[in-house]
VEXNUDO-937379 format. One line per field, with one value per residue (C-alpha): residue in one letter; x, y, z; chain. Coordinates in steps of 0.25 Angstrom, whole numbers. Each point is the difference from the previous one (the first is absolute). Example, Ala and Ser with C-alpha at 12.3 -4.5 7.8 and 13.67 -1.06 7.14 Angstrom:
2
marvo	c(A,S)
xx	c(49,6)
yy	c(-18,14)
zz	c(31,-2)
doti	c(A,A)
END
This chain:
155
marvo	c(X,X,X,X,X,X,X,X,X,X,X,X,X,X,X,X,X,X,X,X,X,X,X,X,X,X,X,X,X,X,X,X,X,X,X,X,X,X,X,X,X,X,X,X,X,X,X,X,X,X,X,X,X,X,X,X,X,X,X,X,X,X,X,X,X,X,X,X,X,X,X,X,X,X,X,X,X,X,X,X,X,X,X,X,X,X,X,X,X,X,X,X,X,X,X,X,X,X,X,X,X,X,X,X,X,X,X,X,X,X,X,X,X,X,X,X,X,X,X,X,X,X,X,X,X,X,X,X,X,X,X,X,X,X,X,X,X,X,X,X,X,X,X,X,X,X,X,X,X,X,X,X,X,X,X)
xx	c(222,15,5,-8,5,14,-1,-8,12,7,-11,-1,14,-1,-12,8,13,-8,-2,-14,-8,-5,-12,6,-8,2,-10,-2,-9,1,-10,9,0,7,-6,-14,-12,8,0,-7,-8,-2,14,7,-8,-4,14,1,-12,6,12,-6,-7,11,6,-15,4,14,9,9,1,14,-3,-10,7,-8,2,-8,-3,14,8,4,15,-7,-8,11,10,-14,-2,14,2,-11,3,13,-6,-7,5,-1,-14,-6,-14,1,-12,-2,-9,-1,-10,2,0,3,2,0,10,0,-5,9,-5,6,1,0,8,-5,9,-5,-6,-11,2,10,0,3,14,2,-9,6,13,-5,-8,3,-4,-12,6,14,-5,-8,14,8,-9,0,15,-1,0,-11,-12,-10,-2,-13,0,-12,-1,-11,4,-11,3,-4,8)
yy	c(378,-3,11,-10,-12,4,6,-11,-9,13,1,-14,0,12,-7,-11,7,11,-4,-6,9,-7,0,-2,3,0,-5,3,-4,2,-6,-4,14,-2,11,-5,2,5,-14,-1,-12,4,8,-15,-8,13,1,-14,0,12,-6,-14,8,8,-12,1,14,-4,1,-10,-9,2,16,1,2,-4,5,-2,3,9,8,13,-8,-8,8,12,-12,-7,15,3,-15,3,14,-5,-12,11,1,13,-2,-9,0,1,-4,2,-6,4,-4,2,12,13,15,13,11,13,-2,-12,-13,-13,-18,-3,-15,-9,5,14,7,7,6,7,16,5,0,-14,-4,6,-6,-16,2,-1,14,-4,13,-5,-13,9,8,-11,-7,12,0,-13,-2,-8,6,-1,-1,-3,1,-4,3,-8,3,3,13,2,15)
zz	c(-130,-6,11,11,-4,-2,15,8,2,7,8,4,3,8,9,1,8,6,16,1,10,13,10,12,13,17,8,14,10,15,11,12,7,15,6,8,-9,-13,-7,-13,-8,-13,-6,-1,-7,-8,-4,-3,-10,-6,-3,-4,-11,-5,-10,-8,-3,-6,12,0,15,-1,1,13,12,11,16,11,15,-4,12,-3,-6,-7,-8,-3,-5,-8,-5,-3,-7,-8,-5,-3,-10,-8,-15,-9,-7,9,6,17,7,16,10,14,10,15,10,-7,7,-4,7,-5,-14,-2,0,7,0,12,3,11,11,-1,14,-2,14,-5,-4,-15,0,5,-11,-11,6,2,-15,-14,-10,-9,-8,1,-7,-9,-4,-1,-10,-10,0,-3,-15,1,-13,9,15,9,13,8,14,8,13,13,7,14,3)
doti	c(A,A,A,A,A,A,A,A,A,A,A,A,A,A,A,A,A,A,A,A,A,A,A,A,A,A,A,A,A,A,A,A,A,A,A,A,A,A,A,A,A,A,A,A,A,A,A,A,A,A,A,A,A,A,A,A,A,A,A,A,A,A,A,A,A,A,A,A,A,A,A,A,A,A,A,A,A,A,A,A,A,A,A,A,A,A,A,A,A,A,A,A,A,A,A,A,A,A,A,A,A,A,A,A,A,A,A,A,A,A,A,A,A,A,A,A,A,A,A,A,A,A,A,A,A,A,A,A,A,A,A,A,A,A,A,A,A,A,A,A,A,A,A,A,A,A,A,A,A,A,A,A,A,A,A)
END
């Protein structure tokens, strides 16, 4: 007990200068497809209940990066400002709800721009790696990382 007490104002001091982990999260949800018949309904206002409920898990507002309806630069610099903001020890959560493809074993977000007309190569080219994001998000730092994918596929 004397060994306890003599070492819990150490440990408090510790706790009190070690970096406080996060949860920080990326929402996406993508509806306004441009190509005929390719628009979705439910993926934004999916998103958007997703990240409304994120603060009642303990992510702070200030840490939920929203992006919607994004074009294939908006979501490679929303992706990349996000992976960025990631601390060591940090909880990294993300949504994706829109168009999704698979090519040759690797999986794909589609922006609102892309043309589903297209063949493989052009869609890798006009897409944005779900397994690139995946990667990126191990090297990260962060403790823990979930990724959730609720993407409709139609190849």
């Amino acid at each position: 007990l004397l060994l306890f007490l003599l070492l819990s104002p150490t440990l408090a001091q510790d706790r009190a200068f070690a970096p406080q982990a996060r949860r920080v999260a990326l929402v996406i949800g993508n509806n306004a497809y441009r190509a005929p018949g390719a628009s979705l309904q439910a993926a934004k206002p999916d998103a958007q209940a997703v990240a409304a409920e994120l603060p009642a898990l303990g992510f702070n507002p200030a840490d939920i990066v929203t992006a919607y309806d994004t074009d294939l630069n908006a979501l490679k610099a929303v992706i990349r400002r996000f992976l960025l903001s990631i601390h060591e020890g940090d909880t990294a959560f993300v949504y994706y709800a829109g168009h999704g493809a698979e090519v040759k074993g690797r999986n794909y977000l589609l922006p609102i721009e892309f043309n589903p007309e297209g063949d493989e190569l052009e869609l890798v080219d006009q897409a944005y790696s779900a397994q690139d994001l995946l990667d990126r998000l191990e090297a990260s730092g962060a403790k823990a990382r979930v990724l959730v994918l609720d993407a409709c596929r139609n190849n």
